[in-house]
N, C-alpha and C positions, 0 to 999 in steps of 0.2 A: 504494500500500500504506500502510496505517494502522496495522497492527498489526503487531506482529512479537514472536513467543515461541519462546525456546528454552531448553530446559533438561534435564538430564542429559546433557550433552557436553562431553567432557574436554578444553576449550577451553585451559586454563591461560591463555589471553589474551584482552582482549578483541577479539572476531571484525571488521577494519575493514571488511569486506562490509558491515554494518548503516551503513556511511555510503553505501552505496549508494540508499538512502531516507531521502529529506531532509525528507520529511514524515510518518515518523512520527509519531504522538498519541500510540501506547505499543509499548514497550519492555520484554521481560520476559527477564531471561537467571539463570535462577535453575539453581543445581546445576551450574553452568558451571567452576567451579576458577581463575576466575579473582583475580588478584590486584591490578591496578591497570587506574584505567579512564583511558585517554588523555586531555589535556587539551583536544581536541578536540572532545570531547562536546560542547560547547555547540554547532556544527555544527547539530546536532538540534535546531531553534528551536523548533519545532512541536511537541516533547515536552509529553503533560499528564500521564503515569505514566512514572514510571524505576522498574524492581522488578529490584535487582539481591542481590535475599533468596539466602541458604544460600553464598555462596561464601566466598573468601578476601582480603578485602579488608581492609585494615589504615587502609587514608588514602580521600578524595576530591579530586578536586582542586577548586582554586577556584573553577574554570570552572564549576563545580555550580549556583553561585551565581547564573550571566547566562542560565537559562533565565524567560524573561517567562512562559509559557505552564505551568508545571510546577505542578500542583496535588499530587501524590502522590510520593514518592520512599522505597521500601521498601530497608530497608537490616539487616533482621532476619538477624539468625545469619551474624556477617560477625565479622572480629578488627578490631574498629575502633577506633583506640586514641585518633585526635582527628579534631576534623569542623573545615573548612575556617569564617573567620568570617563568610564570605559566605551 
C-alpha cells in the first residue's frame, strides 16, 4: 500500500494502525480531530506527502524534520502556534 487517506473521522488521535504500512508515499488524514502527531512519525521513511490539513494540531514534533523523502507537508487550518526548527 502507497496510499492511504482518511478523513472525516472523529479520531481525536493519531490512528497507530497507519504504522502498519511502512511504505507509505502518502498520507492524508484530514478532518481527523486530531491533536498531536507521535514522535514516531518518522517510522514512515518513505513519506513524499504528509497532509495533515483541517484538524487540531497546535505543535509538530521534531521528528518532522528526519523525513529524507518528504516533498509536500500540508499543515492548513490547524492551531499551530510554533513549527519545530528542523
Amino acid at each position: 500500500m502507497y496510499l492511504l487517506r482518511i478523513s472525516s473521522q472523529p479520531f481525536n488521535y493519531f490512528p497507530k494502525e497507519v504504522f502498519r504500512y511502512p511504505n507509505l508515499k502518502e498520507l492524508t488524514l484530514q478532518n481527523t480531530n486530531i491533536n498531536t502527531i507521535p514522535i514516531d512519525i518518522y517510522l514512515l521513511e518513505h513519506l513524499e506527502v504528509l497532509d495533515l490539513s483541517n484538524n487540531n494540531l497546535t505543535s509538530l514534533p521534531n521528528t518532522i524534520g528526519d523525513f529524507k523523502k518528504l516533498r509536500k507537508l500540508i499543515v492548513r487550518n490547524n492551531k499551530l502556534n510554533t513549527l519545530p526548527a528542523s
